[in-house]
Residue frames as a rotation matrix with the C-alpha (Angstrom) as fourth column:
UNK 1
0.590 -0.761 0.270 -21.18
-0.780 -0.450 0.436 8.71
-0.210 -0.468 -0.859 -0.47
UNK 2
0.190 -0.245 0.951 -20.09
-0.344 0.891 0.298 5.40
-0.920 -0.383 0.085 -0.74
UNK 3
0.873 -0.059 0.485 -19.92
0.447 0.497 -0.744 5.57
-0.197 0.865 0.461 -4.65
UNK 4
0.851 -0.418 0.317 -18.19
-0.221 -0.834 -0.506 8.67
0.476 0.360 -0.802 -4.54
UNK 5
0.364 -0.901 0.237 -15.49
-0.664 -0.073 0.744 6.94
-0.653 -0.428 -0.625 -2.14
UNK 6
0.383 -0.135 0.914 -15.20
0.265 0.964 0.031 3.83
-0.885 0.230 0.405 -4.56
UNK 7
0.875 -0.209 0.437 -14.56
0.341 -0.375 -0.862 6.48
0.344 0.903 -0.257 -7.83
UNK 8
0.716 -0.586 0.379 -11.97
-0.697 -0.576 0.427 8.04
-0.032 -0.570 -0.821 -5.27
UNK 9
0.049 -0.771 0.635 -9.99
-0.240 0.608 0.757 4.57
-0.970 -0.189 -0.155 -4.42
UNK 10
0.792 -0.015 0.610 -10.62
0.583 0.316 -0.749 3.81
-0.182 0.949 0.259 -8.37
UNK 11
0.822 -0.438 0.365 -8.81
-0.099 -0.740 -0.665 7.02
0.561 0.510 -0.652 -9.80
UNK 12
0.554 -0.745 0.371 -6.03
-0.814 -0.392 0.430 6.42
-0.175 -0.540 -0.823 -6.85
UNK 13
0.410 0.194 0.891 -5.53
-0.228 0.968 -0.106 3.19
-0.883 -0.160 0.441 -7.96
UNK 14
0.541 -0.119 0.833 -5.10
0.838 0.158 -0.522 4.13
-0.069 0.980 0.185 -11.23
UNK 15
0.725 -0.632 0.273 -2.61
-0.548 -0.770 -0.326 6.69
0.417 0.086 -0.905 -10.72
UNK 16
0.334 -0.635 0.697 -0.37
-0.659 0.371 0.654 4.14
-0.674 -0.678 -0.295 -8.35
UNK 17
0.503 -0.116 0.856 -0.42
0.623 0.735 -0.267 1.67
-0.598 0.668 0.442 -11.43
UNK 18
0.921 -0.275 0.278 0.43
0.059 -0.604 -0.794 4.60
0.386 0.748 -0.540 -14.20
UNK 19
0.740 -0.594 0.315 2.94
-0.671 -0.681 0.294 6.18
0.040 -0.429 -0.902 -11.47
UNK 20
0.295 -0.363 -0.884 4.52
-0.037 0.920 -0.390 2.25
0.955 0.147 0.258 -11.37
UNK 21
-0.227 -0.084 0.970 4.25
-0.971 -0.061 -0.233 2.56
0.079 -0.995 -0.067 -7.61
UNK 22
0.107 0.441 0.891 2.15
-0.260 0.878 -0.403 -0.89
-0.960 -0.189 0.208 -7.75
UNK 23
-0.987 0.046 -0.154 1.59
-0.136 0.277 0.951 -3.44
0.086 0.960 -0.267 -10.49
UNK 24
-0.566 0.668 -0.483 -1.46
-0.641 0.011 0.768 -4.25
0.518 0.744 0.422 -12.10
UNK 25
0.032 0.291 -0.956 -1.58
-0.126 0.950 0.285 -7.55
0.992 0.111 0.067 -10.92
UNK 26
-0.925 -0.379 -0.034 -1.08
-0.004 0.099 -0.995 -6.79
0.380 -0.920 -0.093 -7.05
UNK 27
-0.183 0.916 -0.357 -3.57
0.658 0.384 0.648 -8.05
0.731 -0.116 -0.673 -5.41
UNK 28
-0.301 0.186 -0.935 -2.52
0.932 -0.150 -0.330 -6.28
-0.201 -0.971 -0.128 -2.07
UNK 29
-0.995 -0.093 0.032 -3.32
0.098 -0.971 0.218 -2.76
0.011 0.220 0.975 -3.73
UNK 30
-0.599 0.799 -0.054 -6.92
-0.024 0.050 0.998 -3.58
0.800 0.600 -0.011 -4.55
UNK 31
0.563 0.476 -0.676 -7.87
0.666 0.223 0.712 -4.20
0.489 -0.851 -0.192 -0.67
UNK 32
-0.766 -0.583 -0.271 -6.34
0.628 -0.592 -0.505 -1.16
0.134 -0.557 0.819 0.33
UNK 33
0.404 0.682 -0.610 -8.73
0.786 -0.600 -0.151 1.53
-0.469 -0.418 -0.778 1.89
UNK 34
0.577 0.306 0.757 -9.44
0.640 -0.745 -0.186 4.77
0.508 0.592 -0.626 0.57
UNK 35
0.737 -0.676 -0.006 -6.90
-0.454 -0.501 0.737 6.41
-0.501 -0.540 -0.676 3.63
UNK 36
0.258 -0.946 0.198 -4.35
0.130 0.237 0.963 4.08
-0.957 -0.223 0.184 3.32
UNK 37
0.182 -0.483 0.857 -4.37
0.885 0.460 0.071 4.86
-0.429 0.745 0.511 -0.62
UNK 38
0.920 0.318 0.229 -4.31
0.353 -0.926 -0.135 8.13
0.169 0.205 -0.964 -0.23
UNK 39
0.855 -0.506 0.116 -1.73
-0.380 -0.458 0.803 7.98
-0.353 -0.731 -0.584 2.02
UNK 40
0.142 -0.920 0.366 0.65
0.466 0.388 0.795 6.23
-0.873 0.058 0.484 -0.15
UNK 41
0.686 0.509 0.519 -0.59
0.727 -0.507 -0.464 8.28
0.027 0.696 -0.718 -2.63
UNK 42
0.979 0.096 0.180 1.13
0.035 -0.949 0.314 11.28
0.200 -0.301 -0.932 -0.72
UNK 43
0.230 -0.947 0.224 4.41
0.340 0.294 0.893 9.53
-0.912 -0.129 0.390 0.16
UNK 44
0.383 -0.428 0.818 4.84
0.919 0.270 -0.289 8.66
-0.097 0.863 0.497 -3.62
UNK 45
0.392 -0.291 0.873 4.65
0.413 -0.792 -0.449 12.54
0.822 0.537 -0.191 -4.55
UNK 46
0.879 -0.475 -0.037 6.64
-0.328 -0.660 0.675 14.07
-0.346 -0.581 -0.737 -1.15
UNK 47
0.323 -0.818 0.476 9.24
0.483 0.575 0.660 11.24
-0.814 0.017 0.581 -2.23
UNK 48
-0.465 -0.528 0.711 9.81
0.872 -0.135 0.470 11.96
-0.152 0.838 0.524 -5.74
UNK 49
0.663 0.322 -0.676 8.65
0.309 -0.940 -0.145 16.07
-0.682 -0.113 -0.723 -5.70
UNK 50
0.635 -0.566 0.525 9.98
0.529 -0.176 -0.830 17.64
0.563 0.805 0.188 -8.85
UNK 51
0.162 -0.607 0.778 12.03
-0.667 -0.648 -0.366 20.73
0.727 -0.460 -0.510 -6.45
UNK 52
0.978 -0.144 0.148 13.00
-0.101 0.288 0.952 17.88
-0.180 -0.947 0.268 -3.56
UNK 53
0.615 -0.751 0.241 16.64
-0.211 0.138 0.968 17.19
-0.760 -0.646 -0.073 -2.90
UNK 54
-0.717 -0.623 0.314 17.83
0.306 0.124 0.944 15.64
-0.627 0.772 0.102 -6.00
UNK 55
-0.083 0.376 0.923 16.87
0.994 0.097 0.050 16.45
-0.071 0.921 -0.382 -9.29
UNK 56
0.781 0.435 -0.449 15.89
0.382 -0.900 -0.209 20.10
-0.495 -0.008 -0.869 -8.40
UNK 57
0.720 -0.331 0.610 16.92
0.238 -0.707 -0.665 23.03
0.651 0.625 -0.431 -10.20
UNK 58
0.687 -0.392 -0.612 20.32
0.566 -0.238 0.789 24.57
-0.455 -0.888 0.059 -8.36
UNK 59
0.767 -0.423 0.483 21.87
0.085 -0.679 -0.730 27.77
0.636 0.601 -0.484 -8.93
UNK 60
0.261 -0.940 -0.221 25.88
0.939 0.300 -0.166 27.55
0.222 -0.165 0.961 -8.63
């Protein structure tokens, strides 16, 4: 269980870096827990949702 959470905080980790949510070099990302990156995980995409407030499609 315990590997499978560490591939889990890996792969979130590496999506917060790609997504440029975090840098590389932040240390404070790397000592985040497996919730609490999830959970910014989830912010990132409610925040910037392709259909949220701006950006979405809108028929005039």
């Amino acid at each position: 269980m315990r590997n499978n959470d560490e591939k889990k905080r890996q792969k979130l980790i590496n999506k917060l870096i790609f997504l440029n949510v975090y840098n590389k070099e932040d240390q404070q990302l790397y000592g985040m827990t497996l919730r609490k990156l999830e959970s910014e995980y989830r912010r990132y995409k409610l925040v910037n949702h392709p259909h949220g407030e701006f950006g979405s499609i809108q028929i005039i």
